[in-house]
BARO-979800 format. One record per residue (C-alpha): residue in three letters; x, y, z. Coordinates in Angstrom, 2 decimals, m for minus. Each point is the difference from the previous one (the first is absolute). Example, Ala and Ser with C-alpha at 12.3 -4.5 7.8 and 13.67 -1.06 7.14 Angstrom:
<rs>
<res ALA xx 12.30 yy m4.50 zz 7.80>
<res SER xx 1.37 yy 3.44 zz m0.66>
</rs>
This chain:
<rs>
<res UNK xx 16.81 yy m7.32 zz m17.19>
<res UNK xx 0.53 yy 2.63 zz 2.53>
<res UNK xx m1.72 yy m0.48 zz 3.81>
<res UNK xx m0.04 yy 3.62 zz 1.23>
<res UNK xx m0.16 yy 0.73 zz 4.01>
<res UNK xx m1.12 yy 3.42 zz m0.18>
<res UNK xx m2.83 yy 1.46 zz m1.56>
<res UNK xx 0.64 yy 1.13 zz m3.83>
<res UNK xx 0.35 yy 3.29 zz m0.67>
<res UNK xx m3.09 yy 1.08 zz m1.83>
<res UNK xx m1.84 yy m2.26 zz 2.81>
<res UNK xx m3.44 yy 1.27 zz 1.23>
<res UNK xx 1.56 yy 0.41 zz 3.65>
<res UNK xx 4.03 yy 0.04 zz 0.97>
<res UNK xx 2.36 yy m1.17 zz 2.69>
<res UNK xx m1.47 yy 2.84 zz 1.78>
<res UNK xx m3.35 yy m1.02 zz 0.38>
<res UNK xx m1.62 yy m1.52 zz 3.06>
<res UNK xx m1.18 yy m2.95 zz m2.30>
<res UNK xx 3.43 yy m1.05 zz m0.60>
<res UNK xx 0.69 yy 0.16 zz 3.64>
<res UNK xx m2.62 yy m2.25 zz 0.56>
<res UNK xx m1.74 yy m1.89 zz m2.68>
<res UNK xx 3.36 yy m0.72 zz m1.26>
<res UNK xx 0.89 yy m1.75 zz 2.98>
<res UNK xx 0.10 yy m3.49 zz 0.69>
<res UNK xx m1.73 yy 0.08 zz 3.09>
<res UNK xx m3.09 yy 1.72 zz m1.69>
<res UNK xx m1.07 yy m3.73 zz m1.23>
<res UNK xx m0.79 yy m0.44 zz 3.59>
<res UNK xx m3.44 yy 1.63 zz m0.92>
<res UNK xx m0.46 yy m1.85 zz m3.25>
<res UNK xx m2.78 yy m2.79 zz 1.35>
<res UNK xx m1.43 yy 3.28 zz 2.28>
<res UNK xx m0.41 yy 1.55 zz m3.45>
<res UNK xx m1.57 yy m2.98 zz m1.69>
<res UNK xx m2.52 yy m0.45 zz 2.54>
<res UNK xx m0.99 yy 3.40 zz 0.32>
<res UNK xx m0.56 yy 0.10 zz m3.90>
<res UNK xx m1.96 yy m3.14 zz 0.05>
<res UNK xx m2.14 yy 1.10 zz 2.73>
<res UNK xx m1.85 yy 2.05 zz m2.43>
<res UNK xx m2.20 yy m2.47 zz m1.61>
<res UNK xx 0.52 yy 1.47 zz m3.69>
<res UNK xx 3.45 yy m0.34 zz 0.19>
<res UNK xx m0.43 yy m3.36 zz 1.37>
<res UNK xx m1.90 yy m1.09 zz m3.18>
<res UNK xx 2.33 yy 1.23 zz m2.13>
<res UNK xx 3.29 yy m1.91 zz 0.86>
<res UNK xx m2.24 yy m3.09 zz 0.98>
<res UNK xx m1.64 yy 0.00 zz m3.44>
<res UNK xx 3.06 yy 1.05 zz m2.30>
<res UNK xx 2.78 yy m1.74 zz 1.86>
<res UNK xx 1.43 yy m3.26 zz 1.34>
<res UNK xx m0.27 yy 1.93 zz 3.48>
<res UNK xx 0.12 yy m3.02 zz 2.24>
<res UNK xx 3.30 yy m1.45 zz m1.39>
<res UNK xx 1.70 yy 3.93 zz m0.73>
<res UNK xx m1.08 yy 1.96 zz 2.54>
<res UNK xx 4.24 yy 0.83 zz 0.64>
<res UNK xx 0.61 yy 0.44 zz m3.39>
<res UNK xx m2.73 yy 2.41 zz m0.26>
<res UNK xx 1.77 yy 1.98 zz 2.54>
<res UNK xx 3.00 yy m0.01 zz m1.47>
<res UNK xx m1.64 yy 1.03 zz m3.44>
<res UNK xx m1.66 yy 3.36 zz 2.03>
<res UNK xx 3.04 yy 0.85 zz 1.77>
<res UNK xx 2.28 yy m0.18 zz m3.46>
<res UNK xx m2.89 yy 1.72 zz m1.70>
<res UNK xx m0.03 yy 2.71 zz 2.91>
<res UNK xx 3.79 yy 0.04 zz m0.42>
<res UNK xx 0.66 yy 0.86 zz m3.72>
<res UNK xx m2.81 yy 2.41 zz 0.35>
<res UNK xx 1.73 yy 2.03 zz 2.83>
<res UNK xx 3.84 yy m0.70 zz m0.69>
<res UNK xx 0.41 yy m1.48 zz m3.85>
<res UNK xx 0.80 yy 2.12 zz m2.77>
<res UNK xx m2.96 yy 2.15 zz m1.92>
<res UNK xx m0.26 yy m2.66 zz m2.80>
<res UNK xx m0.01 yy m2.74 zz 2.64>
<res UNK xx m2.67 yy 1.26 zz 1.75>
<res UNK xx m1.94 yy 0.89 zz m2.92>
<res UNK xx 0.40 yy m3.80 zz m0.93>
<res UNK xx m0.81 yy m0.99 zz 3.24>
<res UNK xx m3.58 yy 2.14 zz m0.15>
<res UNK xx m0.64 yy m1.22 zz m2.94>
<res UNK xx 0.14 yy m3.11 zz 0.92>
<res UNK xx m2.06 yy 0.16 zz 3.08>
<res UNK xx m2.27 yy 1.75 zz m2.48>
<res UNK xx m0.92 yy m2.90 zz m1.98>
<res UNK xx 0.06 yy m2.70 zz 2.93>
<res UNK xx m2.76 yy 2.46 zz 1.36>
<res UNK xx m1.98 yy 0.42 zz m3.04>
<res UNK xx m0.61 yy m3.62 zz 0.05>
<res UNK xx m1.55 yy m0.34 zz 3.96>
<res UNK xx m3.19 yy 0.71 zz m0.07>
<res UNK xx m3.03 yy m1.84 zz 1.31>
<res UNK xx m2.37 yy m0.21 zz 3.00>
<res UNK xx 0.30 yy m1.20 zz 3.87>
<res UNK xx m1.86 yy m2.75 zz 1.79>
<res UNK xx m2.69 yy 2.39 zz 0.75>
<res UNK xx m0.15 yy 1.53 zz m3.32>
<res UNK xx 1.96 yy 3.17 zz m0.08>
<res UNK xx 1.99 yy 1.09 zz m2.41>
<res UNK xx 3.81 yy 0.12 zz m0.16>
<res UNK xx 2.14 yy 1.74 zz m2.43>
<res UNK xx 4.10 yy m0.18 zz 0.57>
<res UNK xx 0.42 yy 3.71 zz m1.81>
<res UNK xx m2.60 yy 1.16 zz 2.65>
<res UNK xx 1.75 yy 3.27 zz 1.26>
<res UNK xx m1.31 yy m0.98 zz 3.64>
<res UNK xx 0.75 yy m3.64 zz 0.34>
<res UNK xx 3.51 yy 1.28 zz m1.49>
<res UNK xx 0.18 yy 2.56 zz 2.99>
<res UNK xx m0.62 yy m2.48 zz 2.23>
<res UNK xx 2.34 yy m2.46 zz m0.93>
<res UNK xx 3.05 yy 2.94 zz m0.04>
<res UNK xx m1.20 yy 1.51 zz 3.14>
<res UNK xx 0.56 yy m3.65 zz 1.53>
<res UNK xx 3.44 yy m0.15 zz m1.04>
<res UNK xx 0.71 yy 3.58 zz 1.67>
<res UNK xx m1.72 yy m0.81 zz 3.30>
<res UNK xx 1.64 yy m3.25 zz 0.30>
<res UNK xx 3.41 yy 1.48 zz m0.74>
<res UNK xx m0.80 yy 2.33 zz 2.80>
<res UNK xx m0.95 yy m2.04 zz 2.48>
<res UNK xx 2.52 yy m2.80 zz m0.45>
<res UNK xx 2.59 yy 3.12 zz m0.11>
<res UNK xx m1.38 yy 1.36 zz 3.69>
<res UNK xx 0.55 yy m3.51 zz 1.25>
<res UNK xx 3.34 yy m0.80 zz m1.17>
<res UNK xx 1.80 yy 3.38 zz m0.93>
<res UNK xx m1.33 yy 2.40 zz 1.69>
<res UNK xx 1.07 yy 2.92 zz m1.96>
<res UNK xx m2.54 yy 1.95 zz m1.87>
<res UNK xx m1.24 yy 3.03 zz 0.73>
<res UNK xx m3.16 yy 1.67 zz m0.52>
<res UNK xx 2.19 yy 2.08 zz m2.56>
<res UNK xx 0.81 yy m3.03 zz m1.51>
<res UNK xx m3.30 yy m1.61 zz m0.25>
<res UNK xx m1.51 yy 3.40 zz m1.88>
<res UNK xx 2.51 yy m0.70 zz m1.97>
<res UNK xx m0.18 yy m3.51 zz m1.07>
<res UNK xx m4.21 yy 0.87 zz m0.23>
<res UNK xx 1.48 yy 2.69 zz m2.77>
<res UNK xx 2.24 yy m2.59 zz m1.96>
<res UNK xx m3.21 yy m2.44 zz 0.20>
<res UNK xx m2.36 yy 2.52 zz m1.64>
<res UNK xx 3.07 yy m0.25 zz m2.60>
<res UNK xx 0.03 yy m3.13 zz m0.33>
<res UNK xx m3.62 yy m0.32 zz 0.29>
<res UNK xx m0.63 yy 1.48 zz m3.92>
<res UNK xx 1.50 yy m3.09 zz m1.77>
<res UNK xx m3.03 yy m1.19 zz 1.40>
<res UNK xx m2.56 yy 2.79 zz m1.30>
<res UNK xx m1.03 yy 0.21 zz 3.97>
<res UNK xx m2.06 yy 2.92 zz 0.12>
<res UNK xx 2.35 yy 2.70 zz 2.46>
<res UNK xx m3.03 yy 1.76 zz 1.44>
<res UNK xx m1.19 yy m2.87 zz 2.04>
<res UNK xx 3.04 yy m0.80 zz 0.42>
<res UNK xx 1.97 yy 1.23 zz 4.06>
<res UNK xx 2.34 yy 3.11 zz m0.75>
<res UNK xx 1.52 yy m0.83 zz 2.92>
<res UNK xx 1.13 yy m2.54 zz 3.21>
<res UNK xx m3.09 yy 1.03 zz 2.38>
<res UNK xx m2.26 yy 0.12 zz m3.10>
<res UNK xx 1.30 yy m3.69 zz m0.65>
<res UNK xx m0.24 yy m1.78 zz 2.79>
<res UNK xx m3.66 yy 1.41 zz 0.72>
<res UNK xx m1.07 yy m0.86 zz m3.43>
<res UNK xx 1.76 yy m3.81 zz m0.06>
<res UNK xx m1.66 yy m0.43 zz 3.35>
<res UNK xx m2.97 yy 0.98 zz m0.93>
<res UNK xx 0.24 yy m2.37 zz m3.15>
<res UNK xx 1.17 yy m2.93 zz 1.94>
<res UNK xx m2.92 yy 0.15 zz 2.81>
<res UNK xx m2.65 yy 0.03 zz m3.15>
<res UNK xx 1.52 yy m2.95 zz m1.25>
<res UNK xx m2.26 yy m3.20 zz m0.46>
<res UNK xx 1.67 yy m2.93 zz m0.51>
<res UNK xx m1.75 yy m2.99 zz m1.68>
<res UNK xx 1.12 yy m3.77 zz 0.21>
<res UNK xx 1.54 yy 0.29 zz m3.19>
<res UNK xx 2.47 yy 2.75 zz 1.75>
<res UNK xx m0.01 yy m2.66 zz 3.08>
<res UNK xx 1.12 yy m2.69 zz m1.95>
<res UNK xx 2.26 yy 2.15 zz m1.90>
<res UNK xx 1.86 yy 1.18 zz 3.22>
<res UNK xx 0.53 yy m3.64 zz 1.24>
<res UNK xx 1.81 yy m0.73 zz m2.93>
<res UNK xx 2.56 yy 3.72 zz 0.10>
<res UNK xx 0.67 yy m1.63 zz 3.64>
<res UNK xx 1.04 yy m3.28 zz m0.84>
<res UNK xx 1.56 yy m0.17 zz m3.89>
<res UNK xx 0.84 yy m3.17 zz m1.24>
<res UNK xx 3.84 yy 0.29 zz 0.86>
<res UNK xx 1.99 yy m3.04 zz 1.07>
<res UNK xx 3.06 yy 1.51 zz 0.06>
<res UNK xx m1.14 yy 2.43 zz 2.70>
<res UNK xx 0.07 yy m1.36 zz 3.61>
<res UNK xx m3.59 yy m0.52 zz 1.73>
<res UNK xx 1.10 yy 2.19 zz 3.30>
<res UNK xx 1.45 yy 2.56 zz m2.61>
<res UNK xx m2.80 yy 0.24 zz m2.08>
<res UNK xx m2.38 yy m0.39 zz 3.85>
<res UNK xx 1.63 yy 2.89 zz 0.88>
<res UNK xx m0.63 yy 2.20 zz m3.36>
<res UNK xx m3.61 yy m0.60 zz 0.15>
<res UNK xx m0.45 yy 0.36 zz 3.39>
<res UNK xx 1.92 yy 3.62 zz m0.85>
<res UNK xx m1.98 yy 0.84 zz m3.22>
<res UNK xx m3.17 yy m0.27 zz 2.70>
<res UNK xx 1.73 yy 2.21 zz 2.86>
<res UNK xx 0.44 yy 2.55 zz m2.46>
<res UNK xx m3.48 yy 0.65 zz m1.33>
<res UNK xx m2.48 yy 2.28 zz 1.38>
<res UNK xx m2.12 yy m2.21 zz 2.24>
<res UNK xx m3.31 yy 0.73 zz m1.74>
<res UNK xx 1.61 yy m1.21 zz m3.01>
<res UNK xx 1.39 yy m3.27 zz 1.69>
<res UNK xx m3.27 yy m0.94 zz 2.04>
<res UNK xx m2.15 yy 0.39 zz m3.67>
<res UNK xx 2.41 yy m2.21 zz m1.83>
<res UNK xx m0.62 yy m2.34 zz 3.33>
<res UNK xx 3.63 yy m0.40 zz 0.35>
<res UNK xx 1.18 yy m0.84 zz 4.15>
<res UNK xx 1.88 yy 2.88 zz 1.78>
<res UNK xx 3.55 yy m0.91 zz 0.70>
<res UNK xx 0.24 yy m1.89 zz 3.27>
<res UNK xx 1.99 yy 1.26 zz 2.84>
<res UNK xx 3.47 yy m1.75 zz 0.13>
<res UNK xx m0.23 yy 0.95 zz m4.09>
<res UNK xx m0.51 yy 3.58 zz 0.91>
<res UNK xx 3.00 yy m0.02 zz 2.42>
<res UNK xx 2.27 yy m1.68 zz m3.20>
<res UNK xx m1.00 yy 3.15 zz m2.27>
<res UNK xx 0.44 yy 2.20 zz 2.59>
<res UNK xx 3.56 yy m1.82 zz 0.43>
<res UNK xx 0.48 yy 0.51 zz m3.61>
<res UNK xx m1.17 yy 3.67 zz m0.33>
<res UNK xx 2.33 yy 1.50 zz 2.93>
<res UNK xx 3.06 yy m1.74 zz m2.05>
<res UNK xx m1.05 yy 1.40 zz m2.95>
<res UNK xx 0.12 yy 3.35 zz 1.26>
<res UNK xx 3.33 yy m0.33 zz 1.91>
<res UNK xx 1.54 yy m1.65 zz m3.30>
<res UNK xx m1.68 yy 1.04 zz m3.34>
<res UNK xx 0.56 yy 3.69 zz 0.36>
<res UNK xx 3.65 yy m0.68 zz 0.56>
<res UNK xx 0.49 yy m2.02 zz m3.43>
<res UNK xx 1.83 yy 1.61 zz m2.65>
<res UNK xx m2.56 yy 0.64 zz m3.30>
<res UNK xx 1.81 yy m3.24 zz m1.80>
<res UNK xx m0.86 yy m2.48 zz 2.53>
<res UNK xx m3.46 yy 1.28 zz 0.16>
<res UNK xx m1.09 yy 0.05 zz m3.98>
<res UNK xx m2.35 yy m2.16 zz m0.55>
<res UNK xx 1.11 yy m2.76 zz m2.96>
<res UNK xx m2.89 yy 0.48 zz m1.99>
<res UNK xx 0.97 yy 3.61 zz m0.91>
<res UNK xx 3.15 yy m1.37 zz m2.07>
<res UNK xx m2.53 yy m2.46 zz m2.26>
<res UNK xx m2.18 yy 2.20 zz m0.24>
<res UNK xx 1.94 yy 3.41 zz m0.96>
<res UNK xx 2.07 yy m1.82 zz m2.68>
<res UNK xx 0.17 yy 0.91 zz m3.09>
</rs>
């Protein structure tokens, strides 16, 4: 069994790409719970992993499902990531059902699709400005292009869809301030920030969710009801964020890969 560390060469994007100078990165998985939480604050998406999965007890593994999903999309070969839609295909075809307050959900529903890749995208983003520190605007109309790429394994309808950076972050904004959470996406969110891991360390795991809520939009973190980060934690991600920036732009590509793209490319 081979473990590749590059993308393969009929992949949907290449070792050129700003994806694979980002989401293929380790420190991307610093905006995995931001993700979740942002996806769960809409209430139909809520339903949907509440109802159709053990979502207390796998709320990690679900994140490392999307991001090896994402992953064989973007960088595994063409049959791989025909597999790999496939797949998703007929997990989705399966969640459907209704929310607390009896509206409808769908998985395969273009827009709850959009939503859920848009919040990988912005959370790459922001945890990139934080830490790294190098993208340009250049770079984000670029990685919008490679998303509206990516965005067809998931029948996303490209007309609604930004065409570009400015277009983006007006229209995720805009999303994410017409978001109404419900307690299902409450209760949900309590459980992304504290997963049943005993192996993890409580300050470690502290400090993750107490990062997870820094990161979000505020409008998004007051409607989940979730507390604001208080201010000796603000001074340690602040800490954090100026060594990122001094050290993670200096790392050679090799030390920065992020182990999940080896297990997930192989083949």
């Amino acid at each position: 069994m081979n473990f590749n560390t590059r993308p393969a060469q009929d992949a949907l994007l290449d070792s050129t790409s700003v994806a694979w100078d980002t989401a293929a990165r380790w420190w991307a998985v610093l905006g995995g719970q931001r993700a979740l939480l942002l996806q769960v604050a809409h209430p139909q998406v809520a339903a949907a992993v509440s109802e159709h999965s053990n979502w207390e007890a796998r709320s990690l593994q679900r994140l490392v499902a999307t991001l090896r999903a994402m992953l064989r999309l973007s960088f595994g070969s063409a049959s791989a990531a025909s597999d790999q839609a496939e797949a998703l295909g007929r997990v989705h075809g399966s969640i459907v059902g209704r929310t607390d307050d009896g509206v409808g959900y769908d998985a395969d529903d273009p827009d709850a699709q959009a939503w859920v890749l848009a919040t990988l995208i912005d959370s790459l983003w922001e945890v990139e400005r934080r830490f790294v520190g190098r993208l340009s605007e250049t770079d984000r109309n670029r990685s919008v292009t490679e998303t509206r790429m990516l965005a067809r394994s998931f029948n996303i309808d490209l007309d609604r869809f930004p065409a570009d950076a400015t277009e983006f972050r007006a229209w995720f904004s805009s999303r994410a301030e017409a978001l109404q959470p419900d307690d299902r996406s409450r209760a949900s969110a309590r459980s992304i920030l504290d997963p049943p891991l005993r192996w993890v360390p409580g300050p470690a795991k502290r400090f993750g969710a107490v990062l997870a809520c820094d990161l979000l939009p505020p409008t998004v973190r007051e409607a989940l009801e979730l507390p604001a980060a208080r201010p000796g934690e603000v001074a340690k991600i602040l800490a954090w964020q100026r060594r990122g920036r001094r050290v993670i732009p200096r790392l050679p590509q090799t030390l920065t890969l992020n182990p999940l793209v080896p297990w997930s490319l192989r083949e």
